[in-house]
VOGU-3710 file (C-alpha; in Angstrom, 3 decimals, decimal comma):
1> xxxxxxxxxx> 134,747/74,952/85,900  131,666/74,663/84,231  130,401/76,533/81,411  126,510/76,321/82,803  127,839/77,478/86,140  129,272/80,373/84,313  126,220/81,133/82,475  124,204/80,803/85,708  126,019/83,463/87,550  126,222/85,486/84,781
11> xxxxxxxxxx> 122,453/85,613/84,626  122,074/85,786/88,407  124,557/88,773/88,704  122,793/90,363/85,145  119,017/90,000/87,173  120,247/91,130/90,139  121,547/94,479/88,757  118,458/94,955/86,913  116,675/94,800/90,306  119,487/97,008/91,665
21> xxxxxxxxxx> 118,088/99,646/89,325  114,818/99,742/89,277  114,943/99,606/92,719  117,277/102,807/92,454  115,346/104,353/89,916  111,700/104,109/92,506  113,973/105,514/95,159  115,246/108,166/92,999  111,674/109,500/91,980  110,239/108,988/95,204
31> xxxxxxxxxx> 113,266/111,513/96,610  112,314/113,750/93,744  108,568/113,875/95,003  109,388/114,339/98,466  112,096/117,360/97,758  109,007/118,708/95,723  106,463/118,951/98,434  109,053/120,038/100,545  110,019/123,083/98,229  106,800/123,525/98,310
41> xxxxxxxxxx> 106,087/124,078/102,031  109,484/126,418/102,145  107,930/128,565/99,597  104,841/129,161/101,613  106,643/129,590/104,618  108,590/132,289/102,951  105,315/133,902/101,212  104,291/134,400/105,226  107,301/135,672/106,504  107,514/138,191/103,902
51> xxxxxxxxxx> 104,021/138,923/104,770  104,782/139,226/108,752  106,189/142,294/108,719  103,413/144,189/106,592  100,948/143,091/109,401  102,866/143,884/112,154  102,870/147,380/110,442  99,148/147,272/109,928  98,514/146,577/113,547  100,654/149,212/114,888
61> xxxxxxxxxx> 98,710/151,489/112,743  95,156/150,103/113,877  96,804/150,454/117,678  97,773/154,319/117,255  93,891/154,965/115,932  92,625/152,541/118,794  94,448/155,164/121,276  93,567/158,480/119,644  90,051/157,260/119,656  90,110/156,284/123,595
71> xxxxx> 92,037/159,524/123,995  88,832/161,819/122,261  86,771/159,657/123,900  87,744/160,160/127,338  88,429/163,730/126,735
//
């Protein structure tokens, strides 16, 4: 064997894992983005469904006033 074969592969294998990585490292932060903007979404969501509830109340209420309104109304 060769020593200039041996220093070719060694720089082959050496580039290759420094394309290994940066290629890993773009993945990585795009991942990172996308799990962002995702929390982000699942933090609104959560906003509104703590919301829900306090509207549903609301328009119960608004119903009930609706009726007793109607009810003077008519009588």
């Amino acid at each position: 064997m060769d020593w200039t074969s041996i220093v070719v592969a060694l720089i082959t294998g050496g580039l290759a894992f420094l394309g290994v990585l940066v290629s890993n490292r773009k993945t990585g932060a795009l991942i990172a983005y996308r799990l962002q903007q995702l929390e982000a979404k699942v933090d609104k969501h959560n906003h509104f469904a703590e919301r829900m509830p306090v509207i549903e109340e609301q328009i119960k209420v608004v119903n009930h006033r609706i009726e007793d309104l109607e009810r003077r109304a008519d009588g």
